[in-house]
N, C-alpha and C positions, 0 to 999 in steps of 0.2 A: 504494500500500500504506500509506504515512504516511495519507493521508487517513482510511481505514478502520479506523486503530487506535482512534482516541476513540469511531468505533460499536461495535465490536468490546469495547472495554472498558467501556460505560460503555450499553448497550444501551437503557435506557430513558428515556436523554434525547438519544437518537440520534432526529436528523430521517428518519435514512431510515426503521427504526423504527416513528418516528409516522404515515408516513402508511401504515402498515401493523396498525391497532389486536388485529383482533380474531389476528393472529399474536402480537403484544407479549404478549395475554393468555394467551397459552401459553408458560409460563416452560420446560417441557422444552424444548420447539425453541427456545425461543429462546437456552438455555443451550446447547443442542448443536451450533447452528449458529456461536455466537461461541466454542465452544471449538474447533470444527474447523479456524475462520477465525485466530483467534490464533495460532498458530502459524505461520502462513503469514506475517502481518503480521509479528511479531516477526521471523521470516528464520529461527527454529531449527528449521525441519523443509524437508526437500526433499520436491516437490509427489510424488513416489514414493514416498515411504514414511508418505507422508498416508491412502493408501488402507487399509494396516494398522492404523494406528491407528484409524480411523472404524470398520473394520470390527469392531474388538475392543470397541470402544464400545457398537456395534451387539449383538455378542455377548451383549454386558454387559447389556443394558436389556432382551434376549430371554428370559436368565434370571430379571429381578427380573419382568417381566412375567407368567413362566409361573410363580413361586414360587403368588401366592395362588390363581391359577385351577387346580394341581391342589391345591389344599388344601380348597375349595370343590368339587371332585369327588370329593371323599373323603369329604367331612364328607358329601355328597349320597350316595352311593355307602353308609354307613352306613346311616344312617336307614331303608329295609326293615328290615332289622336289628333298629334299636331296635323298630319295629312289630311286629316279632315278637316280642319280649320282653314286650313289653305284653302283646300279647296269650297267651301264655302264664302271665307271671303272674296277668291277669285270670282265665283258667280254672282256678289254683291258688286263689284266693280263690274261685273259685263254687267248688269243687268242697269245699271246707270249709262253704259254707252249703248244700251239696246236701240237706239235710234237713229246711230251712225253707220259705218261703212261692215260690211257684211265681213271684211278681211280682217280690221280691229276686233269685231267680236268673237270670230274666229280666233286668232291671238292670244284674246284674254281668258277663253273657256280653253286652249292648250294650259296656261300659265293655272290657271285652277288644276288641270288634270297632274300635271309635271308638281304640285306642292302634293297631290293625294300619292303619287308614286314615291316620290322622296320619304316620306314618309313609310310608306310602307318598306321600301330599301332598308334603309336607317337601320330600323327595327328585325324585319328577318333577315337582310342579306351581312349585315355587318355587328348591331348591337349583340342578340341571340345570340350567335356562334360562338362571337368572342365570350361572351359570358358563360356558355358551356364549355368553351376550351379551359377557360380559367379554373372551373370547377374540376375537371378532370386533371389538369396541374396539381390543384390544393389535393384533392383525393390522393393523387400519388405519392404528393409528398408528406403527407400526413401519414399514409400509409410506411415509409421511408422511417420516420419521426418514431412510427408506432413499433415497428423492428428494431431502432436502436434503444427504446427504451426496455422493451423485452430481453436484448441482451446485457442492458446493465443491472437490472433485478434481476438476471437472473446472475449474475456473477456477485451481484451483491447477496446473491444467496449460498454462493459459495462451487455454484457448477462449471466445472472446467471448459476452458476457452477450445473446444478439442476441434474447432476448423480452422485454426492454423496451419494442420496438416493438408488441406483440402484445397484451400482457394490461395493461390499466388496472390504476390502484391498488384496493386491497380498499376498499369504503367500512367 
């Protein structure tokens, strides 16, 4: 445990770490995993009541993760909306030149149609996606988050680290 406290503390000049680059460059895990293991190192948490603590962590990053992804389905989820407002005040402006040139009004009922499609774009062809992509990022990494926490309870409970044998370093 003394040996692990200088990685633990001091994470990017930790040799274990380095031969681990492309994890290093993920400051989340790597903040998550030396806080989980800190405490264990220091001696001020028993390996039982470590699984609480991760888990409320875990809690914690579940919510900052879902904060913008439903804000981004809202803002998507609007946008018909704004399309139809366009397009309503569009036929409020023709219907005030309804008794000019057959081309202008033509014109202004395209300029209504083109705010009802922008609108609808907006919303499925770009808001939506990106907002499901996001969710499917946060799922994985949480997913990511929930493995490395399973492996420090479990080593905080004392079960050999035995896939060293197994899996080579990341190059």
């Amino acid at each position: 445990m003394i040996a692990l406290e200088e990685h633990v503390t001091t994470p990017d000049r930790s040799a274990i770490f380095q031969k681990y680059p492309t994890f290093l460059t993920n400051h989340h895990a790597v903040t998550f995993l030396c806080n989980g293991l800190r405490p264990i190192v220091d001696g001020k948490i028993k390996p039982d009541q470590l699984k609480a603590l991760m888990d409320k962590e875990i809690e914690s990053l579940e919510e900052e993760h879902a904060a913008p992804i439903n804000v981004l389905t809202k803002a998507a989820d609007a946008m018909p909306g704004f399309g139809i407002v366009a397009a309503v005040l569009g036929i409020v402006i023709t219907m005030a030149a309804i008794s000019g040139p057959i081309e202008e009004i033509g014109h202004k009922v395209a300029a209504a149609l083109v705010g009802t499609f922008l609108g609808i774009l907006l919303s499925y062809g770009f808001l939506n996606p990106l907002a499901v992509n996001m969710e499917f990022v946060s799922q994985a990494e949480l997913a990511f988050i929930r493995c490395m926490a399973t492996g420090v309870i479990s080593f905080a409970g004392g079960m050999a680290p035995s896939w060293r044998s197994k899996w080579p370093a990341a190059a």
